[in-house]
LUMTI-573412 format. One record per residue (C-alpha): residue number from 1; residue in one letter; x, y, z. Coordinates in steps of 0.1 Angstrom, whole numbers, always signed. Each point is the difference from the previous one (the first is absolute). Last residue first. Example, Ala and Ser with C-alpha at 12.3 -4.5 7.8 and 13.67 -1.06 7.14 Angstrom:
<sites>
  num  residuo     c1     c2     c3
    2        S   +137    -11    +71
    1        A    -14    -34     +7
</sites>
This chain:
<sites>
  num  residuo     c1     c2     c3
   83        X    +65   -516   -353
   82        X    -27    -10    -16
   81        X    -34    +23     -3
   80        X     -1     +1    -34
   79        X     +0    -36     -4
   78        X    -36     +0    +15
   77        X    -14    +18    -28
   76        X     +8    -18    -26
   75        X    -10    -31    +19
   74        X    -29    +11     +5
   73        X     -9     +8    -36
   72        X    +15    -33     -4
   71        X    -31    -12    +22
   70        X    -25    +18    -20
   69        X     +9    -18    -27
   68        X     -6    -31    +11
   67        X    -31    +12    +20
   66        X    -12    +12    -36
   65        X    +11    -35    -16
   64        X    -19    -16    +28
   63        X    -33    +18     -8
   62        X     +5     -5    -36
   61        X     +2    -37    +11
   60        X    -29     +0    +22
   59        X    -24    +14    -25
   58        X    -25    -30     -4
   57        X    +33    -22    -15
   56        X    -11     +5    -29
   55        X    +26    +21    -17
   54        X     +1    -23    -31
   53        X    +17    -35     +9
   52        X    +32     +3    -20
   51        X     +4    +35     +1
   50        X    -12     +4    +33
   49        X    +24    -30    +19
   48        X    +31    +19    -19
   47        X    -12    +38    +18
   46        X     +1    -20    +30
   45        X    +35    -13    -10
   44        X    +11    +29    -11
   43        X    -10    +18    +34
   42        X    +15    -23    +19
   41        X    +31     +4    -19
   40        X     +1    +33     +8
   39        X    -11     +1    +37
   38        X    +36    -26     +1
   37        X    +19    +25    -14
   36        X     -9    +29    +19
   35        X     +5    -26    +35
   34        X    +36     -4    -18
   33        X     +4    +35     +2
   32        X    -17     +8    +29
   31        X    +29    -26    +18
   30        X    +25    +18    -18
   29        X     -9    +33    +13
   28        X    +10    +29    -28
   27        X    -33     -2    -20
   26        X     +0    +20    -30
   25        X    -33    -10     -7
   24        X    -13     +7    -40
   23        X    -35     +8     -3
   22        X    -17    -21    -20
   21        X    -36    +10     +4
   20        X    +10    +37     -3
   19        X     +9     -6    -34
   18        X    -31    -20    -11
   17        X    -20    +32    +10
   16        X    +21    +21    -20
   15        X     -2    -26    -31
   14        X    -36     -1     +6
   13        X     -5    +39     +0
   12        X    +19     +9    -30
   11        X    -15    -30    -21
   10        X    -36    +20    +12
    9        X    +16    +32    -10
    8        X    +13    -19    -40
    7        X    -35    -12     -3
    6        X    -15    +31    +15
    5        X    +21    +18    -32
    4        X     -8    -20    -26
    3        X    +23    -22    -13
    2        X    +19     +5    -32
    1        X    +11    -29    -24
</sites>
């Protein structure tokens, strides 16, 4: 079967979007680590709560999934400044 070519760009485009989602912390401290860990599983669970009740919680969830995520931005960033 061959795809047309915006099909196969616009795949392009989500997979590279998708990839800077889930970028992968090297995080040295184990404290960030475990606080990493626990933004994670936050985030599942949130993202658990929408697929079982629809994403109707009047935005608020995406909104904590972005502060979620956000935070292990942080946290990324923070570790770099260990000593």
């Amino acid at each position: 079967m061959k795809l047309p070519k915006k099909s196969l760009a616009i795949g392009a485009c989500v997979v590279a979007a998708l990839s800077a989602c889930s970028v992968a912390y090297s995080l040295q401290h184990p404290n960030f680590q475990s606080a990493d860990v626990a933004l994670a599983n936050a985030i599942s669970h949130i993202r658990a709560a929408q697929d079982y009740n629809g994403p109707t919680f009047g935005g608020h969830a995406a909104r904590a999934i972005e502060l979620a995520q956000q935070a292990r931005e942080e946290l990324s960033i923070a570790d770099g400044y260990r000593r």
